[in-house]
PyMOL Python script that loads the backbone (N, CA, C, O; Angstrom):
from pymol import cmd

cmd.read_pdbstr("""\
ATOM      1  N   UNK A   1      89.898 133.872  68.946  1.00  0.00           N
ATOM      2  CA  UNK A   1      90.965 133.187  68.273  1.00  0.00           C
ATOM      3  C   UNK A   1      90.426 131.867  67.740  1.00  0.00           C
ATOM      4  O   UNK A   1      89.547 131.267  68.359  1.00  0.00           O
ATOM      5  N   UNK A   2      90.965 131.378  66.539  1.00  0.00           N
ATOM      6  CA  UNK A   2      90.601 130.301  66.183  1.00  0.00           C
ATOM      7  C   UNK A   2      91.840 129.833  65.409  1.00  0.00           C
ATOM      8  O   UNK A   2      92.872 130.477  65.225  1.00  0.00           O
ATOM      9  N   UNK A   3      91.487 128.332  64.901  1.00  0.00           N
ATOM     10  CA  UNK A   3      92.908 127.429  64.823  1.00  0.00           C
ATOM     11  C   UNK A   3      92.039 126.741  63.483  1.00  0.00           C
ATOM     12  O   UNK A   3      91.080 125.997  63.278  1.00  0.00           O
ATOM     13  N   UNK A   4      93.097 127.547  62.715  1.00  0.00           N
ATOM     14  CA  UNK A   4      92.711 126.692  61.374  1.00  0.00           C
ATOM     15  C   UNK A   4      92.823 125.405  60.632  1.00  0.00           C
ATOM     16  O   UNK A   4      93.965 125.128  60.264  1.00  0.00           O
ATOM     17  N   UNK A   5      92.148 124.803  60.422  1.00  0.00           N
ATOM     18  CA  UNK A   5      91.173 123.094  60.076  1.00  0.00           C
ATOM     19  C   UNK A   5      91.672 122.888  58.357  1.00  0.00           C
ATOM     20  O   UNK A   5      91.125 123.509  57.446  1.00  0.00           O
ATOM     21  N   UNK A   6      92.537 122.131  58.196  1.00  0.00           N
ATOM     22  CA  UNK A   6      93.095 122.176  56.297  1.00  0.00           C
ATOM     23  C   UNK A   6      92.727 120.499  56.287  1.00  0.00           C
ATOM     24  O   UNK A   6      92.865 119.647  57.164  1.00  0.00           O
ATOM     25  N   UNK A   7      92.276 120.434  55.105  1.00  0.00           N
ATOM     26  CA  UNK A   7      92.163 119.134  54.659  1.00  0.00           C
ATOM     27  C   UNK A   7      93.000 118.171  54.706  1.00  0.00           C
ATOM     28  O   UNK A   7      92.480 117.055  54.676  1.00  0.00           O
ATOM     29  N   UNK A   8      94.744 118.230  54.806  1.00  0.00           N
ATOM     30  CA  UNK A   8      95.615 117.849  55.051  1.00  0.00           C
ATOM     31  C   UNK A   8      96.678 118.351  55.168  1.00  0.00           C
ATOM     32  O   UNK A   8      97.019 119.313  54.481  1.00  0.00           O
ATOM     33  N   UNK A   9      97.372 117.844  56.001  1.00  0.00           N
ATOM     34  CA  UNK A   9      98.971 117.855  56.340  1.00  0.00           C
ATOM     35  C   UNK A   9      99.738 117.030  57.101  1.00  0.00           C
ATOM     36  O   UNK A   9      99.203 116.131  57.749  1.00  0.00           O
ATOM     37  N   UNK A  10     100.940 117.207  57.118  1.00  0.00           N
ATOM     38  CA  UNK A  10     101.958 116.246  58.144  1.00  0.00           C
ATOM     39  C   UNK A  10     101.513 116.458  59.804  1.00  0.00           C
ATOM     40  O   UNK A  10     101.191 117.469  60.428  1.00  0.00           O
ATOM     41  N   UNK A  11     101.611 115.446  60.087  1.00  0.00           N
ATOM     42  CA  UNK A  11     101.090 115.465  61.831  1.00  0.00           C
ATOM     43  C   UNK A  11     102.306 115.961  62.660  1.00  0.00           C
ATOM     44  O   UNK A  11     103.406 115.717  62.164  1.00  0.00           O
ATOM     45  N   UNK A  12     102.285 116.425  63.494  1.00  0.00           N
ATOM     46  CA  UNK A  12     102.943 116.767  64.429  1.00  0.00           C
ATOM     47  C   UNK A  12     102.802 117.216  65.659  1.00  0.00           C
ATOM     48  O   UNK A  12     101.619 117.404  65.942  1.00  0.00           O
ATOM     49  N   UNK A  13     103.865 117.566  66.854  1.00  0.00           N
ATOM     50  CA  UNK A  13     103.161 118.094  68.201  1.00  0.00           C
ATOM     51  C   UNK A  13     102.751 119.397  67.991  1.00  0.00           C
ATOM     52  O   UNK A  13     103.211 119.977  68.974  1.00  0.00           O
ATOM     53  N   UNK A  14     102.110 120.303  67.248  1.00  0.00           N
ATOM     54  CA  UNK A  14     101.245 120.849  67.232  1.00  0.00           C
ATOM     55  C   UNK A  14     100.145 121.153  66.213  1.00  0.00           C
ATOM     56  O   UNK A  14      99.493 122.165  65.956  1.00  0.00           O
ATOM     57  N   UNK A  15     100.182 119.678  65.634  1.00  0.00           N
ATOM     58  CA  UNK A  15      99.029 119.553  64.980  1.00  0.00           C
ATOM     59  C   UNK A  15      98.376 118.276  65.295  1.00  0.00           C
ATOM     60  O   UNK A  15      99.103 117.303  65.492  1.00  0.00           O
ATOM     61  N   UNK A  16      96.846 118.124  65.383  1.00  0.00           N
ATOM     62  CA  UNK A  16      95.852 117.263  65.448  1.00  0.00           C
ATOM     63  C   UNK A  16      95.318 116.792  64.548  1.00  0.00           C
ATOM     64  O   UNK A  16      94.926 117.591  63.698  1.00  0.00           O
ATOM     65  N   UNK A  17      95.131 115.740  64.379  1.00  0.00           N
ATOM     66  CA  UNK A  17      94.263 114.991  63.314  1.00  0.00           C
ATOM     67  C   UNK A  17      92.235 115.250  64.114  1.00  0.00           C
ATOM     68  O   UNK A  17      92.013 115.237  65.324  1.00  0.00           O
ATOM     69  N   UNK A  18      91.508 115.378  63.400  1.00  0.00           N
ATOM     70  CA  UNK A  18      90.272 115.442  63.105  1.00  0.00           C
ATOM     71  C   UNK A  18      89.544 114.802  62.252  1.00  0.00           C
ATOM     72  O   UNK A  18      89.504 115.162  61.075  1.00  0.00           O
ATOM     73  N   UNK A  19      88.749 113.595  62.779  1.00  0.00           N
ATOM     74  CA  UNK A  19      88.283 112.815  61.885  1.00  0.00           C
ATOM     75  C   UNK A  19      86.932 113.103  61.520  1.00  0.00           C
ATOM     76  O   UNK A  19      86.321 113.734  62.382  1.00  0.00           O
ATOM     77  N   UNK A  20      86.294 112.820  60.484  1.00  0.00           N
ATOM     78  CA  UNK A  20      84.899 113.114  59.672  1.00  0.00           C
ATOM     79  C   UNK A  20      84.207 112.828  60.253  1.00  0.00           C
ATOM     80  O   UNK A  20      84.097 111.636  60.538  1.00  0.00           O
ATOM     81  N   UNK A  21      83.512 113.607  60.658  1.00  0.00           N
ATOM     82  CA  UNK A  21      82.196 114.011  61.360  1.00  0.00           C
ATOM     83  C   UNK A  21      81.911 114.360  62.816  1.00  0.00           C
ATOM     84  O   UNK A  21      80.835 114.180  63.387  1.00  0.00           O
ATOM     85  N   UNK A  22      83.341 115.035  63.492  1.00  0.00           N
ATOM     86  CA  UNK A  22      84.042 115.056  64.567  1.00  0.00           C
ATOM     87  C   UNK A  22      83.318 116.553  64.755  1.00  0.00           C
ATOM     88  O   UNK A  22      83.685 117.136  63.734  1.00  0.00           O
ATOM     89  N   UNK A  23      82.520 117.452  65.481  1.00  0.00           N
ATOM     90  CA  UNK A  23      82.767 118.502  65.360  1.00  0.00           C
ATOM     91  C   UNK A  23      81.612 119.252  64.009  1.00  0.00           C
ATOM     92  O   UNK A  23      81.492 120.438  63.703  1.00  0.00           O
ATOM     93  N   UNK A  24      81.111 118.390  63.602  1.00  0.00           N
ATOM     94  CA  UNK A  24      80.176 118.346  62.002  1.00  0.00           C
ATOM     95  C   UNK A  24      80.928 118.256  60.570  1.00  0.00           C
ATOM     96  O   UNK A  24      80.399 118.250  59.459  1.00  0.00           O
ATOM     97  N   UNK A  25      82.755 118.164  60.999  1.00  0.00           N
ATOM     98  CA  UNK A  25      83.519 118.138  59.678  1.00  0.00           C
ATOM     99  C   UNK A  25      82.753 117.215  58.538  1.00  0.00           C
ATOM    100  O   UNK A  25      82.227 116.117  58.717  1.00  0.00           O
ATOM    101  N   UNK A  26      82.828 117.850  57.519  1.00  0.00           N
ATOM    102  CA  UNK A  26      82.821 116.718  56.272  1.00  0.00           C
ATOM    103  C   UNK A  26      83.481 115.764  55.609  1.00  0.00           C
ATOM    104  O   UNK A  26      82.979 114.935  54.850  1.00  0.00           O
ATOM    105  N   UNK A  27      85.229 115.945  56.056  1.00  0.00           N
ATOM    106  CA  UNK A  27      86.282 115.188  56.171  1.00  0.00           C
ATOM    107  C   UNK A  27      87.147 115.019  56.855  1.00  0.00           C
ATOM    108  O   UNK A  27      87.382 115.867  57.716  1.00  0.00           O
ATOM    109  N   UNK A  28      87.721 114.198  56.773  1.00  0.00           N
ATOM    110  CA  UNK A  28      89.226 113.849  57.725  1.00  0.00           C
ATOM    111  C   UNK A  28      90.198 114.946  57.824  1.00  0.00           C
ATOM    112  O   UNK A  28      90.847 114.958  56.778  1.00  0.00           O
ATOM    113  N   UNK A  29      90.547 115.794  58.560  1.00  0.00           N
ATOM    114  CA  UNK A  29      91.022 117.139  58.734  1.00  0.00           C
ATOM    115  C   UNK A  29      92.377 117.312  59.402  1.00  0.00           C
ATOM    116  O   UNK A  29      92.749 116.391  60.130  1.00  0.00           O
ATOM    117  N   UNK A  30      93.050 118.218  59.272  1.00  0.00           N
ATOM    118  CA  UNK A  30      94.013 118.265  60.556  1.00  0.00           C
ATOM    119  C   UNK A  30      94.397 119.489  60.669  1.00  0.00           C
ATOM    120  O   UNK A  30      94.890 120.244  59.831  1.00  0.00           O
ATOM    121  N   UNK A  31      93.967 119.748  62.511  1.00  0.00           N
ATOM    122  CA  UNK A  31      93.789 121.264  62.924  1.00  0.00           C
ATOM    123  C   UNK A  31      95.546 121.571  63.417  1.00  0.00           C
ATOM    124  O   UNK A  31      96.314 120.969  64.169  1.00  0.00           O
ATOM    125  N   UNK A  32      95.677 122.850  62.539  1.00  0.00           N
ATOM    126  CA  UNK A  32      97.330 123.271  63.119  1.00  0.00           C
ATOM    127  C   UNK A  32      97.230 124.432  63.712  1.00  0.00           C
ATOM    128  O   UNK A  32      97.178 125.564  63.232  1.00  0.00           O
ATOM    129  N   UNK A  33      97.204 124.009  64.946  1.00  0.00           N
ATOM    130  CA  UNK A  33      97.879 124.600  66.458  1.00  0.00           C
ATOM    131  C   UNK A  33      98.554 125.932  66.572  1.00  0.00           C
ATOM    132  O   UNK A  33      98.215 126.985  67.112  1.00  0.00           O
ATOM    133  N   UNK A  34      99.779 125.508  65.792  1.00  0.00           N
ATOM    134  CA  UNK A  34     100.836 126.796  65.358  1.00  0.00           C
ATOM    135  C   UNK A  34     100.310 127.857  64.741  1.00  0.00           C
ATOM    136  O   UNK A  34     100.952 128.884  64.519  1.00  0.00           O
ATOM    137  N   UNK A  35      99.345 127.712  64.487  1.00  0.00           N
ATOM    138  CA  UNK A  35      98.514 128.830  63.143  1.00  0.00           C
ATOM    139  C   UNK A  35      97.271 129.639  63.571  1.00  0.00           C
ATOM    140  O   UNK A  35      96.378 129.803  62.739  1.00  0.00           O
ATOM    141  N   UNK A  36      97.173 130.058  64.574  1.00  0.00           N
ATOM    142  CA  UNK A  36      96.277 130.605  65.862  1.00  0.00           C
ATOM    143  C   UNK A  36      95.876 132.011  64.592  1.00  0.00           C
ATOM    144  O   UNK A  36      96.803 132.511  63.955  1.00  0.00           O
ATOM    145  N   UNK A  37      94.622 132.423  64.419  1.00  0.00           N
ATOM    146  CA  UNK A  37      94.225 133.426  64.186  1.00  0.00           C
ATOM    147  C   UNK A  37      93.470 133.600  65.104  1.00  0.00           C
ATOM    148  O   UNK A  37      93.075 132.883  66.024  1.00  0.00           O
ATOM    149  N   UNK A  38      93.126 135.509  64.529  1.00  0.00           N
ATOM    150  CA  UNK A  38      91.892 136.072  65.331  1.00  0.00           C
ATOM    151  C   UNK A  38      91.203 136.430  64.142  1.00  0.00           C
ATOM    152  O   UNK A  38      91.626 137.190  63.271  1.00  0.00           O
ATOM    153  N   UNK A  39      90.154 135.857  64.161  1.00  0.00           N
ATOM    154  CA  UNK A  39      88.776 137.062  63.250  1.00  0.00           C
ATOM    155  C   UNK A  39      87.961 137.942  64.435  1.00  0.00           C
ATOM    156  O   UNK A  39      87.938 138.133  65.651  1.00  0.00           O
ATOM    157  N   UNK A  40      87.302 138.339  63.160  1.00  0.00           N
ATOM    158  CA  UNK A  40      86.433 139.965  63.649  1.00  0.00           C
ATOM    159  C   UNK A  40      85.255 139.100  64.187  1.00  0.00           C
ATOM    160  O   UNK A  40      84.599 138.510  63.328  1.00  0.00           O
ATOM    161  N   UNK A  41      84.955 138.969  65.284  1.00  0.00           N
ATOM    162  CA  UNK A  41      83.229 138.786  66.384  1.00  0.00           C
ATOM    163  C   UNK A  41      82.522 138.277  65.109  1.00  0.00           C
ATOM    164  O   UNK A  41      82.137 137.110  65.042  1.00  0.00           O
ATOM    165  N   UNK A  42      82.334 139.248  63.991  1.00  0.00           N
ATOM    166  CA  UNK A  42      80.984 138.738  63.357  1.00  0.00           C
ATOM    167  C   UNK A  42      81.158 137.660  62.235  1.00  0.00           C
ATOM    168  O   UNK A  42      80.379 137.437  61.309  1.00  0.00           O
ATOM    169  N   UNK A  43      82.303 137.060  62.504  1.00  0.00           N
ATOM    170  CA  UNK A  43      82.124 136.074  61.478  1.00  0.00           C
ATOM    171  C   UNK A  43      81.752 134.784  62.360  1.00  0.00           C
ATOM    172  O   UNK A  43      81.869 133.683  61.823  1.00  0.00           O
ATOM    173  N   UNK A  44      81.143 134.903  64.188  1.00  0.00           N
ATOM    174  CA  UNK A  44      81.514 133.600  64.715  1.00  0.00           C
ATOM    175  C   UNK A  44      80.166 134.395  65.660  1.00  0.00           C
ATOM    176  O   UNK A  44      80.025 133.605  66.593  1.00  0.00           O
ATOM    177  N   UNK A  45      79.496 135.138  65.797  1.00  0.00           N
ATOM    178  CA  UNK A  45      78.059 135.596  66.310  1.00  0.00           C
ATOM    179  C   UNK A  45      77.197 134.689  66.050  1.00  0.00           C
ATOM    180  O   UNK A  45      76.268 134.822  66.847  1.00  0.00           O
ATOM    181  N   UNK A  46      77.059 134.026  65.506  1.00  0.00           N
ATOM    182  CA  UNK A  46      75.480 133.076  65.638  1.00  0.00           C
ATOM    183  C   UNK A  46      75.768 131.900  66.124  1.00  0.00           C
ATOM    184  O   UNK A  46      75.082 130.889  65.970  1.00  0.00           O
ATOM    185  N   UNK A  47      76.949 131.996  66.820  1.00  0.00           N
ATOM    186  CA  UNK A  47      76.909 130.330  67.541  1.00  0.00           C
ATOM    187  C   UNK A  47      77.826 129.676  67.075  1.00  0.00           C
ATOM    188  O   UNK A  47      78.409 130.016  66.045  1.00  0.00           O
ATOM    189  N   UNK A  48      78.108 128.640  67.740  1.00  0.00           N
ATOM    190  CA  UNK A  48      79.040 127.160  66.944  1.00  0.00           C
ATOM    191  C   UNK A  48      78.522 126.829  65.451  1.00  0.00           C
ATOM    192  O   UNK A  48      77.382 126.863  64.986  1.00  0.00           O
ATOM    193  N   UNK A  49      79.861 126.470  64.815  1.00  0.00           N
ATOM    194  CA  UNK A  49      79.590 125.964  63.308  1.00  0.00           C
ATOM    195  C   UNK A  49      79.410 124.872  63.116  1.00  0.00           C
ATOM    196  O   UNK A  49      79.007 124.560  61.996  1.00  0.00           O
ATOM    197  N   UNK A  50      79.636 123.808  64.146  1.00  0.00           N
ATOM    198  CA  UNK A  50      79.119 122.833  63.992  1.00  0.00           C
ATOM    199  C   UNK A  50      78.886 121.760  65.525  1.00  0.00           C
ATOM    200  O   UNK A  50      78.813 122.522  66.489  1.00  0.00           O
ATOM    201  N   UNK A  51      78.790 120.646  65.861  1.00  0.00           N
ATOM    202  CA  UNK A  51      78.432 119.853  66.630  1.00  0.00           C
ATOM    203  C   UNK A  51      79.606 120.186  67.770  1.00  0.00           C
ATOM    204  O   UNK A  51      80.761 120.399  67.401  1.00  0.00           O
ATOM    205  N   UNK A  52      79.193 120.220  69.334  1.00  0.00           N
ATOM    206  CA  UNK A  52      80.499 120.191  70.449  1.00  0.00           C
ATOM    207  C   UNK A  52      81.567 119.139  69.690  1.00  0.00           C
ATOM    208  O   UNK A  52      81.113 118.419  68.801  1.00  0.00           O
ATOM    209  N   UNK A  53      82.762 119.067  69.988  1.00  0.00           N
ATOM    210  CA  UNK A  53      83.611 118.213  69.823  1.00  0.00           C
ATOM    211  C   UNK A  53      84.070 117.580  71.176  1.00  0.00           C
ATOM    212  O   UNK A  53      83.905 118.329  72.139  1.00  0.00           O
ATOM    213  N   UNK A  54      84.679 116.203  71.484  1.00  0.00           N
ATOM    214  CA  UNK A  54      84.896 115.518  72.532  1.00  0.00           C
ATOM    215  C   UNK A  54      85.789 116.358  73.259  1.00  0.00           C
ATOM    216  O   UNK A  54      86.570 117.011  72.567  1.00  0.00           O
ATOM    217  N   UNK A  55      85.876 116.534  74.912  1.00  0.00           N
ATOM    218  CA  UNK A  55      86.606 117.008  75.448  1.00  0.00           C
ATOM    219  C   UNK A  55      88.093 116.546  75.347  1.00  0.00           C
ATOM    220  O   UNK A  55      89.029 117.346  75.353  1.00  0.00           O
ATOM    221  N   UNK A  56      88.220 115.361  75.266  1.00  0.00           N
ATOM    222  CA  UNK A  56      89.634 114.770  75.026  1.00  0.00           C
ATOM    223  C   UNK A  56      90.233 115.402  74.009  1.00  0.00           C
ATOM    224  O   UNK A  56      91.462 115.439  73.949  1.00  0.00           O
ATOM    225  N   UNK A  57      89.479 115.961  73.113  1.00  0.00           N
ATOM    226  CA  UNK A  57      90.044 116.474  71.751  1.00  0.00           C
ATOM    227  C   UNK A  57      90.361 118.059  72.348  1.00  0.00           C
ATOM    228  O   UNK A  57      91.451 118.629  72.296  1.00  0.00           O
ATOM    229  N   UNK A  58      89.375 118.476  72.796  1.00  0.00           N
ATOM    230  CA  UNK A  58      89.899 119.738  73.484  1.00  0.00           C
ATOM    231  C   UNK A  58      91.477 119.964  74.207  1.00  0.00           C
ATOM    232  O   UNK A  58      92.394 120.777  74.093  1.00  0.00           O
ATOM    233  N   UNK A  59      91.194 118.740  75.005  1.00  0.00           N
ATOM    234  CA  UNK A  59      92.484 118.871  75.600  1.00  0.00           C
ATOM    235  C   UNK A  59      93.910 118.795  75.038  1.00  0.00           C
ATOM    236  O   UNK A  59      94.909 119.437  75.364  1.00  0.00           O
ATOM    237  N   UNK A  60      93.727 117.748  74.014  1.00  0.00           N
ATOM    238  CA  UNK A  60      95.107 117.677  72.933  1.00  0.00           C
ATOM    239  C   UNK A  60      94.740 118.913  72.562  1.00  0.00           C
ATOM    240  O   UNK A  60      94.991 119.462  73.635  1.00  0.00           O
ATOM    241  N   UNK A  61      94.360 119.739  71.910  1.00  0.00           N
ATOM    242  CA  UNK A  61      94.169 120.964  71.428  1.00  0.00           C
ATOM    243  C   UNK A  61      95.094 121.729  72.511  1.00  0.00           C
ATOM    244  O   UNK A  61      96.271 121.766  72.152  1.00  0.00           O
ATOM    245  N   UNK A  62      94.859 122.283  73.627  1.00  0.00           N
ATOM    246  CA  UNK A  62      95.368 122.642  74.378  1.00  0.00           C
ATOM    247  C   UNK A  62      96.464 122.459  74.787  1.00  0.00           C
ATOM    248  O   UNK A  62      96.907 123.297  75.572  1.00  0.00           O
ATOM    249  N   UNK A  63      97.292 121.321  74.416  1.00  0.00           N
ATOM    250  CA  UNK A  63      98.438 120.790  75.065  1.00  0.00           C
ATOM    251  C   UNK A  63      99.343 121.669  73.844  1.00  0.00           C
ATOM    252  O   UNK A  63     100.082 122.644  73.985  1.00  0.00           O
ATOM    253  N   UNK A  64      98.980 120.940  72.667  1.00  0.00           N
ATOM    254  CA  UNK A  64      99.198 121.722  71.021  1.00  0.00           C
ATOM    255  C   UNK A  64      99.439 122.922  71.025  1.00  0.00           C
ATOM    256  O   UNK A  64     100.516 123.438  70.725  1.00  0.00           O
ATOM    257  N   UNK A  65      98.302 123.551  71.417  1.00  0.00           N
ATOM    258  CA  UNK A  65      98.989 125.216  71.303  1.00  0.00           C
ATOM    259  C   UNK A  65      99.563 125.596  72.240  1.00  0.00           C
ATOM    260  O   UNK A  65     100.155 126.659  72.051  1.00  0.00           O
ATOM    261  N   UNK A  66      99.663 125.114  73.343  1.00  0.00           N
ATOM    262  CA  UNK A  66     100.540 125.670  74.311  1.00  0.00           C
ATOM    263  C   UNK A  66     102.151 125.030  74.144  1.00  0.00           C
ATOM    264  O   UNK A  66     103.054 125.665  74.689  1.00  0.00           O
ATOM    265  N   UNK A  67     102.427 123.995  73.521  1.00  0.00           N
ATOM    266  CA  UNK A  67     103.152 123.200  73.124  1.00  0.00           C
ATOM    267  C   UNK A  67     103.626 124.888  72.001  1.00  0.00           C
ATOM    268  O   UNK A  67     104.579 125.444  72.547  1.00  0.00           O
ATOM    269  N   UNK A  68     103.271 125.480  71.009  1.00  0.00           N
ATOM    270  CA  UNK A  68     103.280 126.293  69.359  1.00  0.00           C
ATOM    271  C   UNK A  68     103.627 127.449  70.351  1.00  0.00           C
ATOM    272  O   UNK A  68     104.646 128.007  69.944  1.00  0.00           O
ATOM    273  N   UNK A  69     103.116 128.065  71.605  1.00  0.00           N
ATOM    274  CA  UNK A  69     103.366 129.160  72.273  1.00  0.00           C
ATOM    275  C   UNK A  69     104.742 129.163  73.139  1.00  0.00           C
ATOM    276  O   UNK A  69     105.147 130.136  73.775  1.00  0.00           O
ATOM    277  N   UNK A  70     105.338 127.998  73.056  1.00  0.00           N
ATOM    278  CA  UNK A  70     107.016 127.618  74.097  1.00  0.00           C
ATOM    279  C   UNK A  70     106.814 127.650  74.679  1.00  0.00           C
ATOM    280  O   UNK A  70     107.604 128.395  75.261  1.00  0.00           O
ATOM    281  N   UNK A  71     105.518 127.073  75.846  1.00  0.00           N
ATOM    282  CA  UNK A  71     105.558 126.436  77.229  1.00  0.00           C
ATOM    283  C   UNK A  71     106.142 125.385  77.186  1.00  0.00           C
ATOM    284  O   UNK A  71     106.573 124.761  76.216  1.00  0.00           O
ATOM    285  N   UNK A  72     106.170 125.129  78.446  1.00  0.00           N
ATOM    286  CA  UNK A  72     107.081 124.064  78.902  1.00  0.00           C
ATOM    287  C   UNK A  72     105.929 123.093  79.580  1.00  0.00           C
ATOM    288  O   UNK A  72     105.009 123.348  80.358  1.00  0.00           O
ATOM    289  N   UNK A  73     106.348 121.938  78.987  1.00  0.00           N
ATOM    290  CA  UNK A  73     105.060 120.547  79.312  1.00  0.00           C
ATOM    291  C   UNK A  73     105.594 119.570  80.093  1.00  0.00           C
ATOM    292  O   UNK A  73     106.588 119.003  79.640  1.00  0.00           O
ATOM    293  N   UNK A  74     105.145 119.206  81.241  1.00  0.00           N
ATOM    294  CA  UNK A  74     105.831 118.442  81.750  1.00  0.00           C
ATOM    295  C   UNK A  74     105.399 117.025  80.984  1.00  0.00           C
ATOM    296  O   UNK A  74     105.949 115.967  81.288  1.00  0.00           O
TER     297      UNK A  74
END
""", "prot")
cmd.dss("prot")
cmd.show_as("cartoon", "prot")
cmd.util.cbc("prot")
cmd.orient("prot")
């Protein structure tokens, strides 16, 4: 599964802002949560696309989509 990265949009609780060069982005980004795909294995087989990203960012990530899935957050 992956969570698609658009050059812009309105922020919200299940979207993240991503700043340039976060991750290897080329720009200021914002990843929406709500918008969970799956691709096919071979478009994501040779590894990460770009640099680890900070765990803190992981974790808002996580809060985000579980936030887009109707859990309940304390």
């Amino acid at each position: 599964m992956v969570i698609p990265i658009f050059s812009s949009g309105r922020l919200g609780p299940t979207r993240i802002p991503l700043a340039r060069g976060v991750g290897g982005i080329s720009h200021d980004s914002v990843l929406f949560c709500e918008e969970l795909a799956t691709v096919d294995a071979y478009f994501i087989r040779e590894g990460p696309l770009g640099r680890p990203v900070p765990g803190a960012l992981l974790q808002q990530v996580v809060v985000a989509v579980r936030r887009a899935i109707g859990d309940t957050l304390l």
